[in-house]
BAKOL-371538 format. One line per field, with one value per residue (C-alpha): residue number from 1; residue in one letter; z, x, y. Coordinates in Angstrom, 1 decimal. Example, Ala and Ser with C-alpha at 12.3 -4.5 7.8 and 13.67 -1.06 7.14 Angstrom:
% BAKOL-371538
k: [1; 2];
r: [A; S];
Z: [7.8; 7.1];
X: [12.3; 13.7];
Y: [-4.5; -1.1];
END
This chain:
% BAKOL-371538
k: [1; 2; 3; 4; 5; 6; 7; 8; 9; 10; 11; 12; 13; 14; 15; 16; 17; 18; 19; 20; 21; 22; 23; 24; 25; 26; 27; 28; 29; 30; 31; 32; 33; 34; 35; 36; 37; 38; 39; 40; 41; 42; 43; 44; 45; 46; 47; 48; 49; 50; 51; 52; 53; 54; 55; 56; 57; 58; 59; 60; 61; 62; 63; 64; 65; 66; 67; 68; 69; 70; 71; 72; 73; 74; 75; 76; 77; 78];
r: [X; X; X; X; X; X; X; X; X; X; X; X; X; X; X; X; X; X; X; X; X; X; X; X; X; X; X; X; X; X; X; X; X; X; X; X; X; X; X; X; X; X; X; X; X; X; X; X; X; X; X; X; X; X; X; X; X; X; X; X; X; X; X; X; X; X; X; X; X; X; X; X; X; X; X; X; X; X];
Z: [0.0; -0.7; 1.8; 2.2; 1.7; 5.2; 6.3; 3.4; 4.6; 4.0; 2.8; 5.9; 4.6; 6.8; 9.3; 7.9; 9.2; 12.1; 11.1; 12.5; 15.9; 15.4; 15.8; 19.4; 18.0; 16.7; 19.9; 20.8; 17.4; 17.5; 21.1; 20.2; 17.3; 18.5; 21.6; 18.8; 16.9; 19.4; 21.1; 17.6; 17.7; 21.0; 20.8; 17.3; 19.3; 23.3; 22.1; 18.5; 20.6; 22.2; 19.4; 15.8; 14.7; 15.8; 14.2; 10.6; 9.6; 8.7; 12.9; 12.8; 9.2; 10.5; 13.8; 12.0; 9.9; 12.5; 14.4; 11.1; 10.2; 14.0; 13.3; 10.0; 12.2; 14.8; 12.3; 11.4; 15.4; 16.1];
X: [0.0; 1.4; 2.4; 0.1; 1.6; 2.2; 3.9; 6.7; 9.9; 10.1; 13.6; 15.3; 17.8; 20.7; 20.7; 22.9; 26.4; 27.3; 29.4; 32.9; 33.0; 34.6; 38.1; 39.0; 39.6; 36.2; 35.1; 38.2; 38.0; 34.4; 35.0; 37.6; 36.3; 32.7; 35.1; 37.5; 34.7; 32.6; 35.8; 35.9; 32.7; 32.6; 35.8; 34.7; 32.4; 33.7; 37.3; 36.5; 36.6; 39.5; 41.8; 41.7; 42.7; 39.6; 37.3; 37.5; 34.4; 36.9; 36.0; 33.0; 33.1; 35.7; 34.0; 31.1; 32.9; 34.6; 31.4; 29.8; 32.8; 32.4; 28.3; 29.5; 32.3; 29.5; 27.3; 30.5; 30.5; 29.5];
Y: [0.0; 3.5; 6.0; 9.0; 12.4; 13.5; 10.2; 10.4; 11.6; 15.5; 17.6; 19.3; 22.0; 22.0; 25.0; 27.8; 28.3; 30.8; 33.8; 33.8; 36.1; 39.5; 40.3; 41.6; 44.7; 45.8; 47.1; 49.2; 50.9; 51.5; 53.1; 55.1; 56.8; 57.4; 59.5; 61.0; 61.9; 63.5; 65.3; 67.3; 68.6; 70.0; 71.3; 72.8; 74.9; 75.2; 76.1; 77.9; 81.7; 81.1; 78.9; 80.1; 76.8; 75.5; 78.0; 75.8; 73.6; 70.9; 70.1; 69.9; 67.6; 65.2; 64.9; 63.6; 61.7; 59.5; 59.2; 57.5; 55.2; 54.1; 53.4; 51.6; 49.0; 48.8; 47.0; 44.1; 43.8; 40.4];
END
């Protein structure tokens, strides 16, 4: 006698592999230039008055800049 549909053996795929944890380094770099990043900017506006150097938007710009590269890593962190 034939097997009815739902008794019959069924395909399982096998689970999908695990990604490899991160490197130890990930979160150190991430860390660091989320603080790097956000040092800039408030110094781009506490210290502007009082250094000249500061007064640039270049600051402000590479403030923000490290502060995205540091939202990009976090998204590789494992």
């Amino acid at each position: 006698m034939p097997k009815s549909k739902s008794k019959r053996n069924r395909y399982v795929p096998p689970p999908p592999p695990k990604p490899k944890p991160s490197p130890a380094w990930i979160p150190y770099v991430f860390f660091s230039l989320i603080a790097l990043g956000f040092l800039m900017i408030m110094a781009r506006y506490l210290f502007s008055t009082t250094f000249a150097f500061l007064d640039s938007n270049w600051y402000l710009g590479g403030g923000l800049a490290m502060v995205a590269v540091a939202f990009g890593i976090a998204t590789q962190w494992r």
